[in-house]
TORKOL-4160 file (C-alpha; in steps of 0.2 Angstrom, whole numbers, padded with zeros to 4 digits, m for minus):
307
<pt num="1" X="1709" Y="1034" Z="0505"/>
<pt num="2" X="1708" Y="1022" Z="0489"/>
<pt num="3" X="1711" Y="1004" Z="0488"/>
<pt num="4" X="1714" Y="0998" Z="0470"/>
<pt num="5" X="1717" Y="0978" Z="0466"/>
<pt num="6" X="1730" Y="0979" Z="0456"/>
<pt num="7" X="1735" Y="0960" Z="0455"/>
<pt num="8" X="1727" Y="0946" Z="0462"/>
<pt num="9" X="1722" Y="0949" Z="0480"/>
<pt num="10" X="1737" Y="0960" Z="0481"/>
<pt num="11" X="1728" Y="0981" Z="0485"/>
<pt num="12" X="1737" Y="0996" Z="0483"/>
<pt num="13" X="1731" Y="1009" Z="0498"/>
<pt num="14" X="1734" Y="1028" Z="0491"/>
<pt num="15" X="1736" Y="1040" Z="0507"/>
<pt num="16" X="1744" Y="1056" Z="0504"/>
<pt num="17" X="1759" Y="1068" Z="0506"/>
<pt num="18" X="1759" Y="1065" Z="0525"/>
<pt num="19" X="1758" Y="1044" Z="0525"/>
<pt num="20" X="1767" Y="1033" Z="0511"/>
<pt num="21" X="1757" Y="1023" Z="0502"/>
<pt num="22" X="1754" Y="1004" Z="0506"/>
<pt num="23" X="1751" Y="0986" Z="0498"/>
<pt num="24" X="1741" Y="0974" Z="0505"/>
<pt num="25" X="1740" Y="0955" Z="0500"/>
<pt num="26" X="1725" Y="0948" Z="0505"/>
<pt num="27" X="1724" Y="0932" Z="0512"/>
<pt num="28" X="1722" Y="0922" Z="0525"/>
<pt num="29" X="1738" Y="0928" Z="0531"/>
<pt num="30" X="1740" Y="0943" Z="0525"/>
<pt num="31" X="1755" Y="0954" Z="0520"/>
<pt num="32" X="1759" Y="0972" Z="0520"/>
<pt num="33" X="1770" Y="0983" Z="0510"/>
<pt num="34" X="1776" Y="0999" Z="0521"/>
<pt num="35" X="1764" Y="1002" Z="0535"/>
<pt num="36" X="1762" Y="1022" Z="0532"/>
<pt num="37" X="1765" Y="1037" Z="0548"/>
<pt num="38" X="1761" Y="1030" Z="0567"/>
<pt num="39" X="1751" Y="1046" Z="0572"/>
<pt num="40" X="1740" Y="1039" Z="0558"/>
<pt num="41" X="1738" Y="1020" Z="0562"/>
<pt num="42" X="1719" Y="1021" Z="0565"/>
<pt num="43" X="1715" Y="1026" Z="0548"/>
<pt num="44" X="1729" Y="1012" Z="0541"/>
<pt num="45" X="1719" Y="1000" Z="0552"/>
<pt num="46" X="1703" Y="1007" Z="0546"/>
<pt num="47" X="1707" Y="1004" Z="0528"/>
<pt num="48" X="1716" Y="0987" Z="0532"/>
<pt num="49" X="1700" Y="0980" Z="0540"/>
<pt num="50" X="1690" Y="0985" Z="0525"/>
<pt num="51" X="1700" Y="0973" Z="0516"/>
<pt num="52" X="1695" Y="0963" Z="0527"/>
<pt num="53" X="1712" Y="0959" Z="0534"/>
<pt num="54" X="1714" Y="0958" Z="0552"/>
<pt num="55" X="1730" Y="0965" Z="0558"/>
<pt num="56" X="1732" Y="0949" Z="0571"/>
<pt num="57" X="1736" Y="0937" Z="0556"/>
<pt num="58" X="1747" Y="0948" Z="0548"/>
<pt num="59" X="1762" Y="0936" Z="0542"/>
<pt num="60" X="1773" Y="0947" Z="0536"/>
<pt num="61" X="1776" Y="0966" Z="0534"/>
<pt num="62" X="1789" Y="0970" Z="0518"/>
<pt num="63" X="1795" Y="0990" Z="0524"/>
<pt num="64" X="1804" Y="1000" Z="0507"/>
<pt num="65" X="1813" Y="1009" Z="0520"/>
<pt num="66" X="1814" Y="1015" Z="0539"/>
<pt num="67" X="1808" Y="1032" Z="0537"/>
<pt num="68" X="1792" Y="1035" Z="0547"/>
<pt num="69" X="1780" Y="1037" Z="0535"/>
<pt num="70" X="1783" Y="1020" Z="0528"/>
<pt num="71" X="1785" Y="1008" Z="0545"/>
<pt num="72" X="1775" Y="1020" Z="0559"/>
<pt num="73" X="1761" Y="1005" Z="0559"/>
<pt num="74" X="1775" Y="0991" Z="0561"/>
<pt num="75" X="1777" Y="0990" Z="0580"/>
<pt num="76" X="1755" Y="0988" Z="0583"/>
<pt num="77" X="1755" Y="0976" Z="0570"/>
<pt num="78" X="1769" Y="0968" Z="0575"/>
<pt num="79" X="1763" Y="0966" Z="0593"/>
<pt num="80" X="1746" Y="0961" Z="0588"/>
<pt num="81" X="1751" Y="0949" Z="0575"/>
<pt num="82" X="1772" Y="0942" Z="0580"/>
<pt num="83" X="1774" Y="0943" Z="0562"/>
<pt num="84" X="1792" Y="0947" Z="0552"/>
<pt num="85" X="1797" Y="0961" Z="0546"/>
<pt num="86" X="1809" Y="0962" Z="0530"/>
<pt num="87" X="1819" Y="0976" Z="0526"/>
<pt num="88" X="1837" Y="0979" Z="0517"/>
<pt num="89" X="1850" Y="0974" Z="0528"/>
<pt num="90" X="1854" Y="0994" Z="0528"/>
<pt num="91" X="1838" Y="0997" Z="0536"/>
<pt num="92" X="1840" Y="0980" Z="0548"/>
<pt num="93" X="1856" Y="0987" Z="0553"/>
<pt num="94" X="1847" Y="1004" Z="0557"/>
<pt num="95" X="1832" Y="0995" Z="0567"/>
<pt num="96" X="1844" Y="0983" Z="0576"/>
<pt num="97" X="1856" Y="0995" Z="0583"/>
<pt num="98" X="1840" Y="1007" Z="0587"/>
<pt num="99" X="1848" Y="1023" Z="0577"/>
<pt num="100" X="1835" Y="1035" Z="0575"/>
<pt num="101" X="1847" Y="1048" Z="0568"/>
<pt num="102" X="1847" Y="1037" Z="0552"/>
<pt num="103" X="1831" Y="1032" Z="0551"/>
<pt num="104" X="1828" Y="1052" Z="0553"/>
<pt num="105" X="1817" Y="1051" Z="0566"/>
<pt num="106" X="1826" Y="1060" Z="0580"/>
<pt num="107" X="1834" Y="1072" Z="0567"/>
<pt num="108" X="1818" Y="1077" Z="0560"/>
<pt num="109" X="1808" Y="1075" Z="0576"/>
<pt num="110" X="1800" Y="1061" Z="0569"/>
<pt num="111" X="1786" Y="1048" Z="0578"/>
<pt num="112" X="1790" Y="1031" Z="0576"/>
<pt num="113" X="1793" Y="1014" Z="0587"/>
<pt num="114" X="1807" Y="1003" Z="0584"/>
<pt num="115" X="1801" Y="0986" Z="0579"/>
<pt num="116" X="1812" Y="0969" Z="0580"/>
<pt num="117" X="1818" Y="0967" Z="0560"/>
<pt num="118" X="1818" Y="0949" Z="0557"/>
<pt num="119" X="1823" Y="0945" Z="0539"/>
<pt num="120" X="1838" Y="0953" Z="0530"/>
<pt num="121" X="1835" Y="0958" Z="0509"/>
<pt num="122" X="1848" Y="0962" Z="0498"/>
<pt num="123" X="1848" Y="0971" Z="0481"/>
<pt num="124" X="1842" Y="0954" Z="0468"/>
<pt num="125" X="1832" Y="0944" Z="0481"/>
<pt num="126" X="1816" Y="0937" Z="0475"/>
<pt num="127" X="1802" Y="0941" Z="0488"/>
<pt num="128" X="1786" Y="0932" Z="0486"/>
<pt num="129" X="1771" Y="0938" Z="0490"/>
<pt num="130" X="1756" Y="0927" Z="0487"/>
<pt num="131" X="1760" Y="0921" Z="0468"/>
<pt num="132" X="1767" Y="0937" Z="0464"/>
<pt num="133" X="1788" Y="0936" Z="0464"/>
<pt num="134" X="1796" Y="0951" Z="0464"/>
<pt num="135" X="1813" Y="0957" Z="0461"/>
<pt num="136" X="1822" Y="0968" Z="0475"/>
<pt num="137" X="1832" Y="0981" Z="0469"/>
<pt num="138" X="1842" Y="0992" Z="0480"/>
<pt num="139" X="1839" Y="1011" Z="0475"/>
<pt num="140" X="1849" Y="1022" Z="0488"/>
<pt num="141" X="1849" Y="1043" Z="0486"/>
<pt num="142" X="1833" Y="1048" Z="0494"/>
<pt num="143" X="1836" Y="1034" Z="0510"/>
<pt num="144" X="1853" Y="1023" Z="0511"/>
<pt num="145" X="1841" Y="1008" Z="0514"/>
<pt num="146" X="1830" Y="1012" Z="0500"/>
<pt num="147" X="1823" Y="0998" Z="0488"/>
<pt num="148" X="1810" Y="0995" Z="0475"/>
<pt num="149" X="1803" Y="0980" Z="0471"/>
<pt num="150" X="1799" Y="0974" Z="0451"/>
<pt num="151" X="1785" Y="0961" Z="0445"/>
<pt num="152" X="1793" Y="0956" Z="0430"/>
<pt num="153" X="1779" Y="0948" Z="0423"/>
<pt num="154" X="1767" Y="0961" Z="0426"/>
<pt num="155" X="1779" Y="0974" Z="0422"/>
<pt num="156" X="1775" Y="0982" Z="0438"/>
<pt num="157" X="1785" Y="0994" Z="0448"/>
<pt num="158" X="1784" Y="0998" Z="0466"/>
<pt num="159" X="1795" Y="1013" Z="0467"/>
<pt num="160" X="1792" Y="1021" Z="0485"/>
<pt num="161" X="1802" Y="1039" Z="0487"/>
<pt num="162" X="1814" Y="1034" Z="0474"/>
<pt num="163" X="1803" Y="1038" Z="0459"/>
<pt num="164" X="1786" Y="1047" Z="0460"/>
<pt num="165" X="1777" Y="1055" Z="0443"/>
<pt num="166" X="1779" Y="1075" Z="0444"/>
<pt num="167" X="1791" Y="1079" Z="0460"/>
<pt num="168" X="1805" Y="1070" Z="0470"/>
<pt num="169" X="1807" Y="1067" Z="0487"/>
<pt num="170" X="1820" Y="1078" Z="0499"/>
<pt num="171" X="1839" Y="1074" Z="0496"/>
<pt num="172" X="1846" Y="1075" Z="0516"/>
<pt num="173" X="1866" Y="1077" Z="0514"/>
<pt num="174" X="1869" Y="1079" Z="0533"/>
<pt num="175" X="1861" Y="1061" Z="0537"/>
<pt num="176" X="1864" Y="1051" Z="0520"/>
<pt num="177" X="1880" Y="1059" Z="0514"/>
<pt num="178" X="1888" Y="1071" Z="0502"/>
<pt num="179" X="1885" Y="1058" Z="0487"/>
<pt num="180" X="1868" Y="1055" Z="0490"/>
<pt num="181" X="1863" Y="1064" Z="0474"/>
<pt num="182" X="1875" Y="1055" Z="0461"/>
<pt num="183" X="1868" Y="1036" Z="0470"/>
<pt num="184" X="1851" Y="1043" Z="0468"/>
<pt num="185" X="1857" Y="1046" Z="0450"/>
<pt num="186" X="1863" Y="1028" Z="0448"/>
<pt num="187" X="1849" Y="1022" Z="0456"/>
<pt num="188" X="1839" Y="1030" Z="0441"/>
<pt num="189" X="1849" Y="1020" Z="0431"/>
<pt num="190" X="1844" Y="1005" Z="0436"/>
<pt num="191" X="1827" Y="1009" Z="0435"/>
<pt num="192" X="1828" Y="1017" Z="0416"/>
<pt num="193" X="1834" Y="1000" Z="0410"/>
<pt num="194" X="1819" Y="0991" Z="0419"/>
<pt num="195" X="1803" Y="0985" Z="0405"/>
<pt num="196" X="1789" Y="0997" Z="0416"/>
<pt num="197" X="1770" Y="0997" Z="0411"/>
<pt num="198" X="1766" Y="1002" Z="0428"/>
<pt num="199" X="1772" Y="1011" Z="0443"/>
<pt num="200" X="1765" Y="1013" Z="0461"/>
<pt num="201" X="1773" Y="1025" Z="0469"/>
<pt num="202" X="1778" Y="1029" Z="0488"/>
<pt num="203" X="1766" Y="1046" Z="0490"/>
<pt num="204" X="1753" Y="1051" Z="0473"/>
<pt num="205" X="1743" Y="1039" Z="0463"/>
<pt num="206" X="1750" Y="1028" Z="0449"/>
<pt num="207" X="1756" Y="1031" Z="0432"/>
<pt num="208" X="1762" Y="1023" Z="0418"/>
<pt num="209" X="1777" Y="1034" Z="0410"/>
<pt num="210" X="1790" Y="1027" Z="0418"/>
<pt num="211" X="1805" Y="1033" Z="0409"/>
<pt num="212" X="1796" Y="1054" Z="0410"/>
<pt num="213" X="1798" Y="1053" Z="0427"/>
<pt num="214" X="1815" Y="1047" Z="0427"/>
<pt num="215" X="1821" Y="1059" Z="0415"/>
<pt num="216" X="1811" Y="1075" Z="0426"/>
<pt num="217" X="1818" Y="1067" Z="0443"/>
<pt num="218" X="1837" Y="1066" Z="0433"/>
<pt num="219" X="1834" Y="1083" Z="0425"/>
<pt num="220" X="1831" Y="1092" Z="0445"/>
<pt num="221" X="1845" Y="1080" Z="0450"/>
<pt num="222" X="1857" Y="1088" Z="0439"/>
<pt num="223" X="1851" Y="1106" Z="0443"/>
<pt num="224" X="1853" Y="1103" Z="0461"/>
<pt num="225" X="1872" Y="1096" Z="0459"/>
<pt num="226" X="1874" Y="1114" Z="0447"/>
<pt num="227" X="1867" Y="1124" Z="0463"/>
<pt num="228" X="1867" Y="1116" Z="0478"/>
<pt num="229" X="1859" Y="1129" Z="0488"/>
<pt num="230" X="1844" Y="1121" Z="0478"/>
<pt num="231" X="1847" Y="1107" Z="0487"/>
<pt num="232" X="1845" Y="1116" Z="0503"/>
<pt num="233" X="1828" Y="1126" Z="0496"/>
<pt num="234" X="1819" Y="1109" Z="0492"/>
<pt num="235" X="1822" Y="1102" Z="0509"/>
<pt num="236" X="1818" Y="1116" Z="0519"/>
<pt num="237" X="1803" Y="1120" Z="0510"/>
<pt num="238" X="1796" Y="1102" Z="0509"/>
<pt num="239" X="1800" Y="1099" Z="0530"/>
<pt num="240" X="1791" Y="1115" Z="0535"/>
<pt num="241" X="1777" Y="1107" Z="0524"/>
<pt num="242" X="1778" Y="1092" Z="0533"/>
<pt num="243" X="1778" Y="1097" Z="0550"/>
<pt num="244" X="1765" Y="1108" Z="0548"/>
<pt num="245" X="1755" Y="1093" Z="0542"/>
<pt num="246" X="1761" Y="1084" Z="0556"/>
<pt num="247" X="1759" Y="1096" Z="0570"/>
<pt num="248" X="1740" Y="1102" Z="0562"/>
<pt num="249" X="1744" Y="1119" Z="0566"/>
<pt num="250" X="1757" Y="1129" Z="0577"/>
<pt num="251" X="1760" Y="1146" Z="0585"/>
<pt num="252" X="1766" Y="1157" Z="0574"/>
<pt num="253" X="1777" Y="1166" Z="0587"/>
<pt num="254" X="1786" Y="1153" Z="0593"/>
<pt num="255" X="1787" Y="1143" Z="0576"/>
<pt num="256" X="1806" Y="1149" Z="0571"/>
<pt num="257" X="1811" Y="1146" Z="0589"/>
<pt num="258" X="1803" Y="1129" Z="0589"/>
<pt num="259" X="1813" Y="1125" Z="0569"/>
<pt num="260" X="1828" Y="1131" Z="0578"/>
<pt num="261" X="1827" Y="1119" Z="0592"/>
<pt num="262" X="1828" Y="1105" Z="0578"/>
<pt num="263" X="1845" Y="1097" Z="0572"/>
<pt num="264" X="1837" Y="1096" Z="0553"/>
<pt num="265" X="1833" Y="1114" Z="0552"/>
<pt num="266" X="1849" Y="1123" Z="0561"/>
<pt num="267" X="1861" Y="1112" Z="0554"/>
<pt num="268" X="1852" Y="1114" Z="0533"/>
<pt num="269" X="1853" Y="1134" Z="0534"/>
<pt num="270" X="1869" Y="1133" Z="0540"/>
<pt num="271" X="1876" Y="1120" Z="0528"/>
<pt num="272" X="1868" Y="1129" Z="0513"/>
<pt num="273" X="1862" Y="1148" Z="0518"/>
<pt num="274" X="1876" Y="1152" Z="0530"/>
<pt num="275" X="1869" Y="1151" Z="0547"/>
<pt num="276" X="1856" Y="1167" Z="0541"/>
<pt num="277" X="1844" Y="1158" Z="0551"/>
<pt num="278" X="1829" Y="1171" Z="0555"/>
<pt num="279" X="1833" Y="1178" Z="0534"/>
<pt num="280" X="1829" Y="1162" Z="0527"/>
<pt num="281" X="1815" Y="1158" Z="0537"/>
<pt num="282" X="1805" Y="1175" Z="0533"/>
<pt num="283" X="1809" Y="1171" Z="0514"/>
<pt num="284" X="1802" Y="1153" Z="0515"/>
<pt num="285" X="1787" Y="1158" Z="0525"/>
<pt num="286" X="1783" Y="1174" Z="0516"/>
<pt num="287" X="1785" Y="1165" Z="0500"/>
<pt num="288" X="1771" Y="1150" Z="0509"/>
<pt num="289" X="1759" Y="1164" Z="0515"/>
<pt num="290" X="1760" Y="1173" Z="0497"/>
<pt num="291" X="1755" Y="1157" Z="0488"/>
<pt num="292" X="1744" Y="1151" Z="0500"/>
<pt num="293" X="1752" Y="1136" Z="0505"/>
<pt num="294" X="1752" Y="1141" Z="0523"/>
<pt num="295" X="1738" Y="1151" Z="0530"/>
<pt num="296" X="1736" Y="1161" Z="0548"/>
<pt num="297" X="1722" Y="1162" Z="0560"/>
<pt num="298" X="1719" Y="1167" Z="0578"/>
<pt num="299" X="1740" Y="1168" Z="0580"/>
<pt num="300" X="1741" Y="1149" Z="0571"/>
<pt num="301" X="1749" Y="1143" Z="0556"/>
<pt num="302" X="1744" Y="1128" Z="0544"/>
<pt num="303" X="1748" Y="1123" Z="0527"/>
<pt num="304" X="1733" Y="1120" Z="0514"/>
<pt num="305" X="1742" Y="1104" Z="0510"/>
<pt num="306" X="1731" Y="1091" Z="0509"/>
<pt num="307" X="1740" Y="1075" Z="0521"/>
């Protein structure tokens, strides 16, 4: 796990595809930016304290959306500490009214707390943090909720899942809606118009080519809308990843039974691949084993993807 100062006082915590990367503002009353995946809280504590922050004088924690990677540390800290949370109002709506189908917890089986949400933002608010100001810009597509926030000064760009260098994160219709991919697109948009000399963003390292990344992630937009069984292979894919990586490992006899036990994976084969459950499953899986993505042993599957 890296920590990198990348302002004054303000660190940018790199984790992995599993966690969302984090900020932290150091001070005597510190602030957080996305508090990465609960199951993982004692390495995000780990790496807090070695910052020297300690999570009791927490003041505020800023979340770039509810989905669990990015707020799974909110509830502990928020216990320890009393601090705020700040989210769009979206997201506060989410929180408030406890719906877990769309934060996608329950829908992709999911761990996560609720939290109480106690400040509103809204797509143009400054936020502060420490002496830095940035801009909030609302970025739905990838999460109805989703912001970014902009340092103009610094030219800095905090992009979370709406823009990462060389991939994109999962487009979920069923949850976000059928025009998901054409806000994402708008939400690019905004982005390209932006003055970016450096972008930190939600999973991966940092880069500075801004406008490549938009281009790439508009470019796969646009294929996906042309095919939208594409669509269907990019989520499927990237959740059977992901639960691999949250699971460790799992039987391999009873992993298709176990996909088809969960709302995202019945309801994505049946949306895109009519309902050829058991078909689409072998194809994905034989395609992972082939490649080495996902490897067996003693009757076990688990994905070489580093979390």
């Amino acid at each position: 796990m890296k920590a990198l100062e990348v302002m004054e006082n303000l660190f940018f915590i790199e984790r992995g595809y599993l966690n969302g990367n984090h900020f932290v503002y150091r001070s005597d009353e510190p602030i957080l930016i996305d508090t990465a995946y609960k199951t993982d809280f004692a390495d995000t504590e780990l790496a807090l304290r070695g910052l020297g922050v300690e999570l009791s004088r927490v003041r505020l924690i800023v979340n770039t959306h509810s989905h669990c990677d990015h707020v799974g540390g909110n509830r502990a800290i928020q216990e320890l500490s009393g601090c705020d949370v700040a989210m769009h109002r979206i997201g506060k709506h989410f929180i408030d009214s406890k719906d877990d189908w769309s934060t996608w917890w329950r829908y992709y089986c999911q761990d996560a707390d609720f939290f109480t949400c106690t400040r509103s933002l809204d797509h143009g608010d400054m936020l502060e943090i420490g002496p830095h100001r940035f801009e909030v810009i609302y970025t739905p597509g990838h999460a109805s909720d989703g912001i970014v926030l902009y340092e103009r000064r610094q030219k800095a760009l905090i992009s979370s899942d709406t823009l990462w260098e060389n991939d994109m994160a999962v487009i979920t219709e069923r949850v976000e809606g059928g025009r998901a991919a054409f806000s994402w697109l708008d939400s690019l948009a905004l982005l390209d118009s932006l003055e970016v000399r450096i972008v930190y963003p939600g999973h991966g390292r940092p880069f500075k080519d801004m406008h490549s990344a938009v281009s790439k992630t508009r470019k796969r937009l646009l294929s996906f809308l042309g095919n939208r069984k594409r669509i269907g292979n990019d989520l499927l894919k990237k959740i059977i990843v992901y639960t691999l990586m949250m699971k460790r490992s799992v039987s391999e006899a009873d992993f298709f039974d176990y996909l088809m036990s969960t709302p995202w994976f019945e309801e994505t084969v049946a949306h895109y691949f009519n309902c050829e459950y058991r078909r689409k499953f072998d194809d994905i899986m034989g395609d992972f084993l082939g490649r080495g993505i996902v490897k067996r042993k003693d009757g076990l599957l688990f994905t070489t993807v580093k979390p």
